[in-house]
Every structure is written in structure tokens, then in C-alpha cells.
C-alpha positions in Angstrom: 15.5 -21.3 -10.0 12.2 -23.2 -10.7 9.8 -23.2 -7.9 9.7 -27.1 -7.4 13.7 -27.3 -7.6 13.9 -24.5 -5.0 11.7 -26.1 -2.6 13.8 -29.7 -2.7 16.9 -27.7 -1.3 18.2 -26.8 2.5 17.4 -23.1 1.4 14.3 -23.9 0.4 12.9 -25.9 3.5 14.3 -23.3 5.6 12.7 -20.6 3.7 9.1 -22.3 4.0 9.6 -22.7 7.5 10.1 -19.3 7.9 7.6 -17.9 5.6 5.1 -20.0 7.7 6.0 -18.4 11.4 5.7 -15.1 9.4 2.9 -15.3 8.1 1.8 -15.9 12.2 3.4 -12.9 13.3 2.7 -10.7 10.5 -1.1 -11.6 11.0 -1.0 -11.0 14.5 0.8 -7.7 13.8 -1.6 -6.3 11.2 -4.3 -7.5 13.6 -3.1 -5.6 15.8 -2.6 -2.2 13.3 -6.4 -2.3 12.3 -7.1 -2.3 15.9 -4.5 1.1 16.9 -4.9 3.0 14.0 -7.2 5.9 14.4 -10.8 5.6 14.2 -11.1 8.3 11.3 -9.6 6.1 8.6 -12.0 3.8 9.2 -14.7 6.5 9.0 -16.2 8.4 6.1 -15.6 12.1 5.9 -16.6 14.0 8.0 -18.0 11.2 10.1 -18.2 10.4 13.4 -16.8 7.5 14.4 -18.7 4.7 16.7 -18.2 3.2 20.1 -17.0 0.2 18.5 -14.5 1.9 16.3 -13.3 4.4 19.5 -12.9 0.7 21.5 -10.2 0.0 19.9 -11.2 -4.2 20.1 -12.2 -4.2 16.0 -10.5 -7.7 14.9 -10.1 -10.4 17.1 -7.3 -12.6 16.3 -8.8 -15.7 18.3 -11.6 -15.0 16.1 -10.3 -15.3 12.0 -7.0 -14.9 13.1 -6.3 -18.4 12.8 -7.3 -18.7 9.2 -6.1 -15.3 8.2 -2.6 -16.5 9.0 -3.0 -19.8 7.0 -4.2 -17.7 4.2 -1.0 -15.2 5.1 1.6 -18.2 5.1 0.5 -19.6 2.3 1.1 -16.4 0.3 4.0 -16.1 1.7 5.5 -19.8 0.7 4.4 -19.3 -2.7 5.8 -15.9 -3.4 9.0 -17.3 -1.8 9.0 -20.3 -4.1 8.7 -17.9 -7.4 10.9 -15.2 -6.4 13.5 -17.2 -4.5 17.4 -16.8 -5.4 18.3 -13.1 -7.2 14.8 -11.7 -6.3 14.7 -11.5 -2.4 13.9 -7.8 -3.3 11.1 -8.7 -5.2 9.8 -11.1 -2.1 10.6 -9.1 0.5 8.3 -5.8 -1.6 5.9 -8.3 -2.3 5.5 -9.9 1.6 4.6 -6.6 2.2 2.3 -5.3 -0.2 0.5 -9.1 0.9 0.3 -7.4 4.0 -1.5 -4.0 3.1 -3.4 -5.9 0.4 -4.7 -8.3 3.6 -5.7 -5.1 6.0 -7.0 -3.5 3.2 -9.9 -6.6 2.6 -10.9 -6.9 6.2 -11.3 -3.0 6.6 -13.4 -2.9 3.7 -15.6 -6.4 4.8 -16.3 -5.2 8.3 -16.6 -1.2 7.8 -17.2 -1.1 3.9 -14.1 1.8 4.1 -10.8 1.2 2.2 -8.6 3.9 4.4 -6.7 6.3 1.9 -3.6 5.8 4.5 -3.6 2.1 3.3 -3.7 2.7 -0.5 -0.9 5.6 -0.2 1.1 2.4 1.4 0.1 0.5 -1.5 0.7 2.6 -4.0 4.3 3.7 -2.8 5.7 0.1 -2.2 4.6 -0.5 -5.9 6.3 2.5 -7.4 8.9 1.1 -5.3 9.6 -2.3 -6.7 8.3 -0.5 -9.9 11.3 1.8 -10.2 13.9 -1.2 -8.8 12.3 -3.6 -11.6 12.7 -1.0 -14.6 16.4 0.5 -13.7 17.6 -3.4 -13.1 16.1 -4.5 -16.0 14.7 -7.2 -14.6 11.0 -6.4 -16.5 9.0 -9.0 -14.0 6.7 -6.7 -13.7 7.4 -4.0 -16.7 8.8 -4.1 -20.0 8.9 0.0 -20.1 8.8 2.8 -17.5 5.7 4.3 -19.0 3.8 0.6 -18.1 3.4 1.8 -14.4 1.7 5.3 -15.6 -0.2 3.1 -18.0 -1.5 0.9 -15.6 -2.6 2.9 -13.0 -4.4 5.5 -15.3 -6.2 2.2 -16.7 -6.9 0.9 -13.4 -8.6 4.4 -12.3 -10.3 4.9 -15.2 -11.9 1.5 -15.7 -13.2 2.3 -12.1 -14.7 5.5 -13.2 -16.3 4.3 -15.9 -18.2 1.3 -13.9 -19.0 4.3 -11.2 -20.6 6.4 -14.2 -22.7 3.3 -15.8 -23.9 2.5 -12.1 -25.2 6.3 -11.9 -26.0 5.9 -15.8 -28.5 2.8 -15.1 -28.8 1.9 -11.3 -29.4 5.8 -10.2 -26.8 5.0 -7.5 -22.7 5.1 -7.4 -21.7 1.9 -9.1 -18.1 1.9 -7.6 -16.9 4.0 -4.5 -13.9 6.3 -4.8 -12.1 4.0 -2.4 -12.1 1.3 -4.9 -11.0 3.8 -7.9 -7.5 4.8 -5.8 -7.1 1.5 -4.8 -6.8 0.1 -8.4 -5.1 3.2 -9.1 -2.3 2.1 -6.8 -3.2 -2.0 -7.9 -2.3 -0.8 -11.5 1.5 0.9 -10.3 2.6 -2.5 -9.3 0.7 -4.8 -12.1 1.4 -2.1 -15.1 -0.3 -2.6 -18.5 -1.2 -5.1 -19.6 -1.0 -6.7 -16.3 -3.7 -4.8 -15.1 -6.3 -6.0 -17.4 -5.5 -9.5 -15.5 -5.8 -7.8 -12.3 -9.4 -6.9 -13.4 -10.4 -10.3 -14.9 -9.6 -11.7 -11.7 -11.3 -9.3 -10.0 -14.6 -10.2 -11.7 -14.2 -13.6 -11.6 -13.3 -13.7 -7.8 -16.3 -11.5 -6.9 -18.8 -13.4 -9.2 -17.8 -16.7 -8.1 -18.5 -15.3 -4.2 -21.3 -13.7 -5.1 -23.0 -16.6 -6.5 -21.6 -18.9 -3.2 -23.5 -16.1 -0.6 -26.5 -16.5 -3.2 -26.6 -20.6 -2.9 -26.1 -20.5 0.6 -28.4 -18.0 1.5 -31.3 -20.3 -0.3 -30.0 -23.3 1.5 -30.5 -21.2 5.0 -33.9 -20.1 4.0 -35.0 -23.6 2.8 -34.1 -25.4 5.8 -35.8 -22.4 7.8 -38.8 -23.1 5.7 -38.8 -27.0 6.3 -38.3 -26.5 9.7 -41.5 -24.7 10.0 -43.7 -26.8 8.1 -42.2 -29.5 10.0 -43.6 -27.3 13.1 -46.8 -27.2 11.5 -47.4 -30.4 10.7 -46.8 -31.2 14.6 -48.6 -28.5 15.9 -51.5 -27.8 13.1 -52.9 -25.1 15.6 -49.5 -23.3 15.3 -51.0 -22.2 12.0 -53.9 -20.6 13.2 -52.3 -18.9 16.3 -49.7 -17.1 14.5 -51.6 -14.7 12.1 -54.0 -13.9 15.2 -50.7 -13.1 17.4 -49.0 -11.3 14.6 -52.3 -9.4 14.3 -52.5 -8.6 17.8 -49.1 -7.2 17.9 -49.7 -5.1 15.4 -52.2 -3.5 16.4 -50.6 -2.7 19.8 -47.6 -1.4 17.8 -49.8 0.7 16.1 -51.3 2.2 19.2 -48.4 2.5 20.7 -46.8 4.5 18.4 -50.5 6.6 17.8 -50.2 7.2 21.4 -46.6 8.4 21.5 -47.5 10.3 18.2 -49.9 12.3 19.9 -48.2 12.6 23.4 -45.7 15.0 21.0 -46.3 18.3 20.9 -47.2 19.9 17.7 -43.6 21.1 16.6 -42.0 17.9 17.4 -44.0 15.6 15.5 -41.9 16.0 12.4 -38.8 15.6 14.1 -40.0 12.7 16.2 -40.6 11.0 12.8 -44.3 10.4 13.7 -45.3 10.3 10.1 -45.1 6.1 9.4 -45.4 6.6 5.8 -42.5 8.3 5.7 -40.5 6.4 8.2 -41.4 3.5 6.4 -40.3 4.8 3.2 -36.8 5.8 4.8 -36.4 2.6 6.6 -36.8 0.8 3.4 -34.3 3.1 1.2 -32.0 2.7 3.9 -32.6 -1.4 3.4 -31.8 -1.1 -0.1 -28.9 0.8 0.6 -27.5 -1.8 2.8 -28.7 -5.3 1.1 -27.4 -4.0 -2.5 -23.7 -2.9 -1.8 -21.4 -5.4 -2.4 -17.5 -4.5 -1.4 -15.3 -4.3 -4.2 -12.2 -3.7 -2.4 -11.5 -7.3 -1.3 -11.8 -8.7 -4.5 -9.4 -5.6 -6.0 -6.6 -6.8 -2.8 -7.3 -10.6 -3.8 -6.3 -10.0 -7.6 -3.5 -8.5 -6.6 -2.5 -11.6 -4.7 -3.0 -13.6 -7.4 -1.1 -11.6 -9.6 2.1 -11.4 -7.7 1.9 -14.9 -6.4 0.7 -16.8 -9.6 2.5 -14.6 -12.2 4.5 -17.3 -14.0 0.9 -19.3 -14.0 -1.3 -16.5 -15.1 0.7 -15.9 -18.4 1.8 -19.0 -19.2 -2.0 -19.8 -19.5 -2.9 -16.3 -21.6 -0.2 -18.0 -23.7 -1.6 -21.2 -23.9 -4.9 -19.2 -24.5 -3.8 -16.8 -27.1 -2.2 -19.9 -29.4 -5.2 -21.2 -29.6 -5.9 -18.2 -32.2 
């Protein structure tokens, strides 16, 4: 049944009601999941895990919770709306692999990890609803049983080949491993060619926030800057206070650390990181580090999203696309 035709019946005001409460108690529940699973999966190897992750208080829900659970309901509704009579399989798979695909985003905004646990959970509900759509026939998602094979090798390898160009050019991992299983497990439940969607929208999602963090990053700084010229043009002896004061404090942080520098004995300077060359060398590698990664893994969970929930849309504009030719 059409989407539109589904919704003006009892079953299908009843079903968006529904959809919406879940998608308030499923929040809260996944909330709640990021905050009691073990600190190690949200950890690199080998790493130990801070205070904040040993708290156990990671997500708040009165903090996003609220607009994760919009964003959660509204998923829900529309995936309910395309896979509605015949297909509650299909919804009640693809409520959940929302679910993961959720946890997995706000792991890898606020602790840049995507935990392997996740992605296993990922990958197993697709080869799930993979195996129930090729045995019934159904082809929603496949036409063959060799299009979930095809999709995840794609998926990985398209990941690997953006890592290698990063290391190629940029001297530095271009992709994280995280991100290559995750597609891996992406490409089990959007098979070929759906995965080649998957990554369009992957781009285009990350691009488009990319280039909204840039603009209002420039709008911050420019109202910064206006506010102090504004400042100067009150106080015009604010302008010649502030290099003498920055001076000043420079140079006390200069003897400071001179003083502390030799208060060390002679075998501890090295350790104490006395040498400011090189501690401003490391401090500013360590900058780079930080300001230049940009998490993939959000975007990868979001085209997945997309895919499920605007299937019939998505191809019946490739369609539209490809007649143009």
C-alpha cells in the first residue's frame, strides 16, 4: 500500500502514533545503553579509559535527548509509512538497525570511536533481513544473494582506498578502520548497487555539514571581531594596554617556566618537557591532529537512514536521472 493511502487509514494513525512514543522510549533506551556499556568500547586499544567514560553519565537525555527522539520518531513514521502492510518484518529489522545506526553517530561525535560491538549488531541484523529478503523473494533490498557479498566488499574497499590516498597525499590515515567495518556492515543491508547510493549520500551529507560548521564558524569570529573594535572604539586606550599586558605575561610565563626548568634536576629535564621548542612543536602536532579530523561515521549511519527510509524516493529519482541519457 502507498505511503499516503496508508496513512489516511485507522491502521495507519494508530501506527504513527505509536512509532512516535517509540521513538521516545527507544531514545531513552539507547541513551541509556551508551551510558552502561563498558568503557572499553568506547576506548581505542589498548587504552585507558577516562574518568568521564568510567562515570558512567556520557549522554544526557535532558540534554539532546529531546531532539534525538524527534529525529528517532520521525524515522520511525516514515519507515512505517513505506513498509507498512506485508513488510512488518522489514520495519520491525529496520526500527532497529535506526537504532544501532543512531548510537553509532553519537559514539563517534562525542569520543570519535565507532565500537566494533555496535557494527557486529549492524552487520548481523542486515544479513538478517538480507537472507529473509532473498529466500522470500521479495528483492527490496536484493535482486541476487551474491548482492550482499558484493556490497559489503564494495563498501570496505571504497574505505580502504580513501585510507590509502589520505596516507598517499595527506601523510596521515585518511579514513579510520572503524569507518571501513562499518560500511562493511552498511553495504550487507544496502547491497550493490545500493551501496554506491549509500556513499553518494555519505558525501553529500558530510560536505553539506562541513561547509555549515565552516559559515558559522566565520559568523562567530566576525561578530567576535566587531565586538572588539566596537571595544576599541569606546575605549581607544584598550588598544595600547593590551600588547603591554600580553607582553608582560609573557614574560612572566617565560620566567616561570625558566625557573621551574632549572629547579629540575639534570635527568629530569627531558622528562619534565623543559625543552619549549619541542613542547611547542608537540603541542601544535597534537592541534593539527585534533582541528583536521572530521568523523566519518555519522555521515556513514545517516546514509543508511536515508537509504532505508527514502528507498522508493532515491530510485525513482536515479530513474528520473538516468532517462535523461
Amino acid at each position: 500500500m502507498q505511503p499516503l493511502n496508508y496513512l489516511n487509514t485507522a491502521g495507519g494513525m494508530i501506527w504513527t502514533a505509536a512509532c512516535a512514543l517509540m521513538g521516545v522510549l527507544l531514545t531513552w533506551m539507547y541513551y541509556l545503553a551508551i551510558n552502561r556499556m563498558p568503557a572499553a568500547w568506547l576506548c581505542d586499544y589498548n587504552e585507558t579509559p577516562s574518568a568521564e567514560l568510567l562515570s558512567g553519565k556520557r549522554v544526557r537525555f535532558a540534554r539532546s535527548g529531546i531532539f534525538m527522539s524527534v529525529v528517532t520518531a520521525a524515522c520511525l513514521i516514515i519507515c512505517r509509512l513505506q513498509y507498512n502492510k506485508g513488510f512488518d518484518i522489514y520495519f520491525i529489522v529496520f526500527s532497529f538497525i535506526i537504532v544501532v545506526s543512531l548510537m553509532i553517530a553519537i559514539c563517534d561525535i562525542k569520543y570519535t570511536i565507532i565500537p566494533d560491538q555496535l557494527t557486529i549488531l549492524l552487520g548481523a541484523l542486515g544479513l538478517i533481513i538480507s537472507v529473509y529478503d532473498i529466500v522470500r523473494g521479495f528483492g527490496l533490498l536484493h535482486a541476487s544473494w551474491w548482492s550482499p557479498l558484493a556490497g559489503a566488499a564494495m563498501g570496505a574497499g571504497v574505505m580502504i582506498i580513501i585510507d590509502l590516498i589520505g596516507m598517499l597525499v595527506y601523510k596521515k590515515d585518511g579514513m579510520g578502520f572503524g569507518d571501513v567495518k562499518l560500511f562493511a556492515a552498511v553495504g550487507i543491508i544496502t547491497g550493490f548497487p545500493g551501496t554506491i547510493l549509500a556513499f553518494i549520500i555519505s558525501m553529500i551529507t558530510a560536505m553539506v555539514c562541513f561547509c555549515v560548521i565552516l559559515i558559522a564558524m566565520r559568523i562567530v569570529r566576525s561578530k567576535a571581531d566587531a565586538q572588539e573594535k566596537a571595544a576599541d572604539i569606546e575605549d581607544p586606550a584598550r588598544s595600547e594596554k593590551l600588547p603591554a599586558e600580553n607582553a608582560e605575561q609573557t614574560q612572566t610565563e617565560e620566567e616561570t617556566g625558566k625557573i621551574s626548568c632549572d629547579a629540575a634536576q639534570d635527568g629530569e629535564k627531558e622528562t619534565a618537557g623543559c625543552s619549549d621548542e619541542q613542547t611547542a612543536e608537540e603541542n601544535g602536532e597534537e592541534a593539527e591532529a585534533a582541528g583536521s579530523y572530521l568523523a566519518f561515521g555519522p555521515y556513514i549511519a545517516l546514509s543508511l537512514i536515508c537509504y532505508l527510509v527514502f528507498n522508493d524516493f532515491i530510485y525513482h529519482m536515479v530513474d528520473l536521472y538516468l532517462k535523461l541519457f
